[in-house]
ZAKOLDO-679477 format. One record per residue (C-alpha): residue in one letter; x, y, z. Coordinates in steps of 0.25 Angstrom, whole numbers, plus 5000, padded with zeros to 4 digits. Each point is the difference from the previous one (the first is absolute). Layout:
N
AXYZ;...
END
This chain:
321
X524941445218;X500849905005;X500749864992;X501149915005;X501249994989;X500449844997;X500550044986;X500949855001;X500049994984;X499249875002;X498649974992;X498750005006;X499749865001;X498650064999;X499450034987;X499850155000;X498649994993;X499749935012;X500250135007;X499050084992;X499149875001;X500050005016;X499950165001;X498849984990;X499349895009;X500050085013;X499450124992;X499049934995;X499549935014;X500250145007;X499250084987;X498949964993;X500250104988;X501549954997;X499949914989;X501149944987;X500049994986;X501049924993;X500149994985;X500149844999;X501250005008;X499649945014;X501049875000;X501150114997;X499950075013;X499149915008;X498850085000;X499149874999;X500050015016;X499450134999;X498849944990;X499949885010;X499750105012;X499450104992;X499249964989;X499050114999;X501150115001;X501349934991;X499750004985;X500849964986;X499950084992;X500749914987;X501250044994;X499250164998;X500950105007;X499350114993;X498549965005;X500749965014;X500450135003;X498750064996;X499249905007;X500950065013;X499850124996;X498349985000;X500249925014;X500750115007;X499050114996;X498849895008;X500950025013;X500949864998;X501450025002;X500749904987;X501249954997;X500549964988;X501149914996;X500649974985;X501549994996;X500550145002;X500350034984;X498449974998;X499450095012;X501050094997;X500150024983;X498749934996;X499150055011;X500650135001;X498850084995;X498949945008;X501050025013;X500150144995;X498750044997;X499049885006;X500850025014;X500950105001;X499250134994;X498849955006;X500650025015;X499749835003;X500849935012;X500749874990;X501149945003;X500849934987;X500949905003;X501149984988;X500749865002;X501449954994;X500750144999;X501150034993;X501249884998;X499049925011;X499249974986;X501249904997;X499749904989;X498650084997;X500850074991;X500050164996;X498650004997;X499649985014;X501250085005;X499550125005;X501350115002;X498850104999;X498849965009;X500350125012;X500550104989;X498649994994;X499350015015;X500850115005;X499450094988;X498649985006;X499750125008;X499949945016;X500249874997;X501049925012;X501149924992;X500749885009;X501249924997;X500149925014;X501349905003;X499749885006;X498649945006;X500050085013;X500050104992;X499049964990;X499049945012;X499950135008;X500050124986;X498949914994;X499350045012;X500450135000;X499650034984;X498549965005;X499850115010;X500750104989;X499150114993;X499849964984;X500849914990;X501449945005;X500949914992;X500849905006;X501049914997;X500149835003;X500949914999;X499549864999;X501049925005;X501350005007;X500550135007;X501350035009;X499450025015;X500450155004;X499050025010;X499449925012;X498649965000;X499150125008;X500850104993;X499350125000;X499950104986;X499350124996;X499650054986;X501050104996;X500949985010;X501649954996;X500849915011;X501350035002;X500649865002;X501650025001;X500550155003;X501350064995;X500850114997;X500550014985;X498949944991;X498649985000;X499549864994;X498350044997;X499449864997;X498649934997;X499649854998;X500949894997;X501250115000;X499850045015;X500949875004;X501050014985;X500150155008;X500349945014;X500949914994;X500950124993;X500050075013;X500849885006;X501050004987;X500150155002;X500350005015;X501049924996;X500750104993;X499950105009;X498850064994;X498750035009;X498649984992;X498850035007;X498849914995;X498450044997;X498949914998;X499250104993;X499049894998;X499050124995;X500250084989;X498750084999;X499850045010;X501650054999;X500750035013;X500850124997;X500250065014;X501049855001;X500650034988;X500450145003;X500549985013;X500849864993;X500650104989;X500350105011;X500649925009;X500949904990;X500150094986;X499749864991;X499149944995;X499649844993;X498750004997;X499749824999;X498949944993;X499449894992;X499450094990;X500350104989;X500850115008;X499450104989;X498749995004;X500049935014;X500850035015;X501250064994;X499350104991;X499150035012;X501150025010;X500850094989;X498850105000;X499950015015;X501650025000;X499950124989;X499050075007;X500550015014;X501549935001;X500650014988;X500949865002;X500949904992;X499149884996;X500149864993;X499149914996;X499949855001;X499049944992;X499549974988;X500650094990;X498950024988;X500049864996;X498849894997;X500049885008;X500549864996;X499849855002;X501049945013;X500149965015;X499850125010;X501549985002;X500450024984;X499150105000;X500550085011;X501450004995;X499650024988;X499450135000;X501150045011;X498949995014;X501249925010;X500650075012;X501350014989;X499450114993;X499650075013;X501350015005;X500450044986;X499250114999;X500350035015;X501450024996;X499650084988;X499150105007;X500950035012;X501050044989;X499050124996;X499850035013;
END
């Protein structure tokens, strides 16, 4: 595994839909049984180039998450390998039965995409604001859960989710996303990256936070405080053995996500802690709250997901340490 760190704070000036497009399109050339089902959202993420190449393999399925999933569900079990997009908050809560039981239970290869996650949904507004969608996932027995950070990273774990053994979840942001990573970057399922190393504080993001994390470690360098940083861009899968050895070695935990800590990263990471490395942890995320109408950048603020409240909670944990 190998990734070349950028992590410059600029946007993509790509599209990170475009990332899961282009990864799609060289599966589907290479594999004949890797096909898509989009629930009458192809202009949101692009996938209209995939029904131009690949008419016989890319289906709309209308705005019916529930029959999506279970059409998935009935491809994967006559050997094709689907994918299935929606907005995260609809394959997630609406569909969340048939992904259970039409996929999951029944052992099937299906890879869910859940687009907009989190304060990404913006002016959608709270009911299509999932704070929930990898909580629900990661209750299903085997299932991968994926919250990757940029479109390196999104392009090379789409792939990756295809070769994986039953249902996996994975998150996509449609738009704009902070480079963290080079183009080529390499990543493996259940693997975390550590990004910046330090001394005194561990700093465990996923997603949009990975670079709001990078970001406090300069602010707290600056104060004399050394924060090492994780991608842990999967969360099911877990990788406990890099959690241990960063509880060990800097005795503090911040746990960073765009998701409700109760049920999401931080909850997760807590468990692992308590079981083999009792450690001091905070959590930065959403904090038991439904989602609103705003801008990503209100929204972040809003619901206190800015490299501010890392530091803060950095600060906080290293007083319990």
């Amino acid at each position: 595994m190998s990734f070349t760190l950028i992590a410059n704070h600029e946007s993509d000036k790509r599209a990170n839909r475009d990332a899961y497009v282009a990864a799609m399109q060289e599966m589907m050339r290479e594999n004949s049984k890797v096909c898509h089902i989009d629930c009458d959202l192809m202009n949101c993420i692009n996938t209209g180039k995939l029904l131009k190449e690949f008419p016989d393999r890319t289906y709309n399925a209308g705005i019916a998450e529930q029959n999506a999933m279970a059409v998935a569900g009935g491809m994967a079990a006559t050997g094709m390998i689907p994918f299935v997009h929606s907005f995260g908050i609809f394959v997630s809560r609406r569909a969340f039965d048939q992904a259970f039981l039409a996929c999951a239970y029944s052992g099937l290869n299906v890879n869910v995409i859940g687009s907009d996650p989190g304060v990404t949904a913006a002016y959608n507004g709270g009911t299509h604001m999932p704070f929930e969608d990898c909580g629900l996932y990661m209750n299903i027995p085997g299932a991968v859960v994926i919250d990757p950070a940029d479109y390196a990273a999104t392009y090379a774990l789409t792939k990756q989710i295809a070769a994986a053994d039953g249902i996996a979840y994975m998150r996509l942001v449609r738009k704009t996303v902070k480079t963290i990573y080079g183009d080529g970057s390499e990543f493996e399922i259940g693997k975390g990256i550590t990004l910046k190393d330090g001394a005194d504080v561990t700093l465990i993001a996923s997603g949009i936070m990975v670079d709001e994390a990078l970001k406090a470690e300069e602010a707290l360098a600056a104060k004399g405080i050394s924060a090492r940083v994780i991608d842990m861009h999967t969360w099911k899968p877990l990788d406990e053995e890099l959690i241990i050895k960063a509880a060990k070695e800097t005795g503090a935990i911040v746990t960073c996500e765009n998701h409700q800590v109760g049920t999401g990263l931080g909850s997760a990471i807590a468990n692992v802690l308590a079981k083999n490395a009792p450690t001091p942890i905070e959590m930065v995320g959403v904090q038991d709250r439904f989602g609103q109408v705003g801008a990503q950048a209100f929204l972040a603020e809003e619901y206190n997901l800015l490299a501010a409240d890392i530091v803060a909670a950095a600060e906080k944990v290293l007083v319990r340490k």
